[in-house]
C-alpha positions as CSV (number, residue, x, y, z in Angstrom):
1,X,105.8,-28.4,-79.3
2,X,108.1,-30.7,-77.9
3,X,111.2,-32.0,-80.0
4,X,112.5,-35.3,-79.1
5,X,116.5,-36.4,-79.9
6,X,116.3,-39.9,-79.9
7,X,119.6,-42.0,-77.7
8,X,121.9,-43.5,-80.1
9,X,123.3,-46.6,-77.8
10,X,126.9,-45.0,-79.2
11,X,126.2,-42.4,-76.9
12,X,127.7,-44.5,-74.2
13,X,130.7,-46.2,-75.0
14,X,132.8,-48.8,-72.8
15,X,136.6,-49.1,-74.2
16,X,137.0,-52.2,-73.9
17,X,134.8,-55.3,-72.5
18,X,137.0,-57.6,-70.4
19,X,136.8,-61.1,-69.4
20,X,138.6,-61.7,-66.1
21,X,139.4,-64.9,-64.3
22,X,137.4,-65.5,-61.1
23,X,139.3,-65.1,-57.9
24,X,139.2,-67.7,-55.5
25,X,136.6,-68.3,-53.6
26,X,136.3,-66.1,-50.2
27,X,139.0,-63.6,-52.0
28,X,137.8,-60.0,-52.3
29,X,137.5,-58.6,-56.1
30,X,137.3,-55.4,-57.2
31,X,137.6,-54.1,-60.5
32,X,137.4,-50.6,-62.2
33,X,135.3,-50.2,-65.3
34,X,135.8,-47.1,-67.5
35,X,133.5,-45.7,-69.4
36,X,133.0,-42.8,-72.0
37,X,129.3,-40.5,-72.0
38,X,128.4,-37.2,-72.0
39,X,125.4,-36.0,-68.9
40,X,124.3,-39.5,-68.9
41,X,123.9,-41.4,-65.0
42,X,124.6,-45.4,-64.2
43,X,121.0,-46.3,-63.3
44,X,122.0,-49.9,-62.2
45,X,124.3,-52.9,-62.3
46,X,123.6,-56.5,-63.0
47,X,125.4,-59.7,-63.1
48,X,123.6,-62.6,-64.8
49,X,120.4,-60.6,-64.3
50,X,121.1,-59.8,-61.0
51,X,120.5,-56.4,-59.4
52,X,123.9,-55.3,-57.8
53,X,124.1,-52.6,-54.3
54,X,124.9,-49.1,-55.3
55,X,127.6,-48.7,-52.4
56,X,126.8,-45.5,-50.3
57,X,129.5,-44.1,-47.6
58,X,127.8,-47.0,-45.6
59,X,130.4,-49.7,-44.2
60,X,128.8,-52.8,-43.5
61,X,130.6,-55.8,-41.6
62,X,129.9,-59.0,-40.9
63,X,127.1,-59.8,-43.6
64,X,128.9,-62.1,-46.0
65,X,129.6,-62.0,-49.1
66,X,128.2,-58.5,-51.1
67,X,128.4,-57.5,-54.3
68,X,128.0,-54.1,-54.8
69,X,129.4,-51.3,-57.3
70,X,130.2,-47.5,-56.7
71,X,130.3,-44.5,-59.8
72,X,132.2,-42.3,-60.5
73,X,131.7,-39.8,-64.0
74,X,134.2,-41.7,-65.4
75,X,134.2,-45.4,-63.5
76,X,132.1,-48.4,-62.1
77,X,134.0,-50.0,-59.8
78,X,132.8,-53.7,-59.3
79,X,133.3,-55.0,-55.4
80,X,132.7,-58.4,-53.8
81,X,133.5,-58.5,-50.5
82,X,133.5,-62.2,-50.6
83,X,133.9,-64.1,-54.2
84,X,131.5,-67.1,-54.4
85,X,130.5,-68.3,-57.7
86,X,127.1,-66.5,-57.7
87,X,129.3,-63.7,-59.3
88,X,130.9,-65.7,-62.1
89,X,128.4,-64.3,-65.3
90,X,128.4,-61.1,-67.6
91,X,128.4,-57.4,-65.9
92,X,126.1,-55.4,-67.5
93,X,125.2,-51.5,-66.7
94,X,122.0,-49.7,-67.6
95,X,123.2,-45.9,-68.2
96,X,119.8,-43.3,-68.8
97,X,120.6,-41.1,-71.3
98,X,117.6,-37.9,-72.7
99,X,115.6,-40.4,-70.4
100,X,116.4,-43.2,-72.2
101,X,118.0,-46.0,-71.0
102,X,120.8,-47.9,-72.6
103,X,122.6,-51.3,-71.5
104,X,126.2,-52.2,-72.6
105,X,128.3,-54.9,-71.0
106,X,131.2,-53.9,-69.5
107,X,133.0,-57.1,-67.7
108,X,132.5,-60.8,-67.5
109,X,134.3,-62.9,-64.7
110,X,134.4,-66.7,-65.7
111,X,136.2,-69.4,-63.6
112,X,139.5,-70.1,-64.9
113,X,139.5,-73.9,-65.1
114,X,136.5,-73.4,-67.4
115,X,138.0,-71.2,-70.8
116,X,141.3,-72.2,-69.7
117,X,143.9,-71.2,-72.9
118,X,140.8,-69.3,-74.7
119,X,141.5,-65.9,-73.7
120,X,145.3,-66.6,-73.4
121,X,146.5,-67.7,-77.3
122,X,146.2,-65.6,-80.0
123,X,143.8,-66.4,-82.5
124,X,144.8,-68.7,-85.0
125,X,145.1,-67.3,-88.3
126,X,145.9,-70.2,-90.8
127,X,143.3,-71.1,-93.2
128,X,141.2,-74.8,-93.2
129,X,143.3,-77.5,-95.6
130,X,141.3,-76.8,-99.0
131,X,139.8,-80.0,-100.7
132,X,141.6,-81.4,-103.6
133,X,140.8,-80.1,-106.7
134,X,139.6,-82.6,-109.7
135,X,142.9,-81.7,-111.5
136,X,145.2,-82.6,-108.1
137,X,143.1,-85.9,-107.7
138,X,144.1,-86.5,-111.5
139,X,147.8,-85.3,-110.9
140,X,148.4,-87.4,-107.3
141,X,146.3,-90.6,-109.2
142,X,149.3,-90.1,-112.1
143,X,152.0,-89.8,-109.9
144,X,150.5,-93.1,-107.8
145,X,150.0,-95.2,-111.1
146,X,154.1,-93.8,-112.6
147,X,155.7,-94.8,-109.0
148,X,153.8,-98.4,-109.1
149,X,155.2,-99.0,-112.9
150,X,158.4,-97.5,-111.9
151,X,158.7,-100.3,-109.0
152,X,156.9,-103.2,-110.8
153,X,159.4,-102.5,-113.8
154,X,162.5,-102.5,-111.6
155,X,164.7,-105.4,-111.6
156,X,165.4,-106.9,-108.8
């Protein structure tokens, strides 16, 4: 008999999920991506659907622009050797697990210009103007018809 344990996708956790402004264009990136799980492997990388290089030992020059990603048991390191807005999009990683495989997104880059002040301000926390009640409508109605006899019965 066999006994199965079936993959819990809290198995693999990512601390925190980061949006990051996109470099300029031609500038190198790199950015390291922590991540918690016990005896399970990064399988691959994607951005916007997008198969990234697992970077060997290999150097390569002179290609263009590459984006690539190298593991560590307790990183992914994103690299682009040249930014070009092809990489702008949501990271995600596939991690295989008891031979299951789990996704999680673990960075997104976005141009600046483009969610400018969304990321920067905190949230606001103020609540939406209620609508007037029936009895303020009543109240503010009173106080409009007592200012009108008040200035109508003024002399002048």
């Amino acid at each position: 008999m066999y006994s199965f344990r079936r993959v819990n996708d809290t198995e693999v956790t990512i601390p925190y999920k980061k949006v990051v402004d996109a470099p300029k264009e031609g500038e190198q990136f790199q950015y390291q991506v922590p991540y918690n799980c016990d005896s399970c492997i990064v399988d691959r990388v994607y951005c916007d659907g997008i198969q990234l290089e697992l970077m060997s030992s290999t150097r390569r020059s002179g290609v263009g622009s590459i984006g690539y990603y190298t593991v560590t048991p307790t990183d992914i390191t994103i690299k682009i050797t040249e930014f070009s807005p092809t990489y702008e999009g949501v990271y995600q990683a596939v991690f295989v697990l008891g031979g299951e495989t789990i996704s999680k997104t673990i960075l997104e880059i976005r141009d600046a210009e483009s969610h400018e002040g969304e990321d920067s301000e905190p949230e606001e926390t103020s609540q939406p103007p209620e609508a007037p009640t029936e009895a303020a409508t009543v109240a503010a109605s009173e106080e409009a018809t007592t200012a009108a006899a008040a200035t109508t019965a003024a002399p002048k």
